[in-house]
Steps between C-alpha positions, in 0.01 A plus 500: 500500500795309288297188444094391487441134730275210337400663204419385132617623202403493152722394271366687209666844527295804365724649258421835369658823346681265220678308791644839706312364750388184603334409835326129696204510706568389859149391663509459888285273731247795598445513101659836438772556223819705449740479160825453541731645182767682330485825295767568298644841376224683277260756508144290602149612552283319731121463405362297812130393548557527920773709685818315596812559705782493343839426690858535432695200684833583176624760348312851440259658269363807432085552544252773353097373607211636343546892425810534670729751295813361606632149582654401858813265587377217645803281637514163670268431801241757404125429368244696366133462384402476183138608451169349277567629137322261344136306449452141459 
């Protein structure tokens, strides 16, 4: 999917990791909601309170979840899941 259809968007973007990455909250008309963002180049850890997908629509990345030993290329077009490591 290159586009979402009669969305909303909040304006306020959710800015974390000293700006490296910065995302805004799409919310659709059945009430779910997706972020929409941009990582730049750094080393990040992800703490997050429900597991998320995470796609790749530009550029690559490399990926090491939970225990793995080693990290994993992860180039354009690919997702993966990022699990619950964290309690609100």
């Amino acid at each position: 999917m290159s586009q979402f259809n009669n969305v909303t968007v909040v304006k306020k973007g959710n800015v974390f990791f000293d700006g490296k990455c910065v995302s805004h909250s799409v919310l659709f008309p059945d009430g779910t909601r997706k972020t929409v963002g941009v990582i730049l180049p750094s080393t990040l850890t992800f703490n997050v309170s429900t597991p998320e997908l995470m796609e790749i629509t530009s550029g690559t990345c490399r990926v090491k979840i939970g225990d793995e030993k080693n990290s994993r290329p992860m180039p354009r077009a690919t997702s993966f899941q990022c699990p619950q490591t964290a309690t609100s």
